[in-house]
N, C-alpha and C positions, 0 to 999 in steps of 0.2 A: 586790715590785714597787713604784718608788717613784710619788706620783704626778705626777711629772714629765717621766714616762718616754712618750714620742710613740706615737702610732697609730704599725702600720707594714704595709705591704702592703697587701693586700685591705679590710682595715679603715680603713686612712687614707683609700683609695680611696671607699668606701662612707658613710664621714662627710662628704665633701666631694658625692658627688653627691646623698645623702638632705637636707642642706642645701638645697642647690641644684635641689630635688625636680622632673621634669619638665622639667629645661631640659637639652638635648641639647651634652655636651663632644666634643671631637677628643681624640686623646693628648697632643698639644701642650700642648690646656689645662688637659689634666688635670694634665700633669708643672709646668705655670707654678705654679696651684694649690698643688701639695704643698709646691714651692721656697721660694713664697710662706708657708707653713705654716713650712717645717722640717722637711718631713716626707719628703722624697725622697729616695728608695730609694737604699741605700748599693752602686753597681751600677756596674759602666763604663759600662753602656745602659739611663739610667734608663728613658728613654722606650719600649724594649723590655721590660723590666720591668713597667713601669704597663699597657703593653698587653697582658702574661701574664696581669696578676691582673684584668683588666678581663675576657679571652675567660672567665677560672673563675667570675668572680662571674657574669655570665652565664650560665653552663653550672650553675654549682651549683642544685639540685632546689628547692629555696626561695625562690630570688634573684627581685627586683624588680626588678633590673637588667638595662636592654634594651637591645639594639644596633640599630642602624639607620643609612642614609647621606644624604647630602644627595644634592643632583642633583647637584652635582657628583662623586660617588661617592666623596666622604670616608669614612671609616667613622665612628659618631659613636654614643657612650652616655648614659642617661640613666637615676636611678631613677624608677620611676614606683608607687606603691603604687596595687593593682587597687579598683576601686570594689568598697564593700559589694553582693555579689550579693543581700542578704538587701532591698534599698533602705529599710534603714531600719528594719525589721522585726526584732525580737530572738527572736520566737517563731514557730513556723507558723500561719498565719492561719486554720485551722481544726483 
């Protein structure tokens, strides 16, 4: 693998929202994003595409990655890494 060789799918995807940690994309922007990269998806429908790997990254059992919509009913993602439930704490407190 060379290392020049570009993120691509779900991974391209997940770099640009863990970046951009907490702030809520559309597909739109997510596809502007990648263009802007280099990184979009080699696909007639990129934008169908990007909203494939967006529903898995969601859906996948580990994922950070959360959907939600505006009031206007856009659909709209964003990574969000969960707070420490431990708050802080490395060991049990008793």
């Amino acid at each position: 693998m060379e290392s020049s060789e570009r993120p691509r799918g779900a991974e391209a995807i997940l770099s640009i929202l863990q970046v951009e940690e907490n702030t809520w994309f559309n597909v739109k922007e997510v596809v502007k994003l990648l263009e802007e990269r280099g990184w979009l998806p080699e696909s007639d429908n990129p934008p169908n595409a990007v909203r494939t790997a967006l529903v898995r990254l969601v859906a996948a059992v580990d994922s950070n990655v959360q959907k939600g919509s505006t009031n206007g009913g856009t659909v709209v993602y964003r990574y969000h890494e969960p707070e420490d439930p431990g708050h802080g704490y490395s060991e049990e407190p008793f």
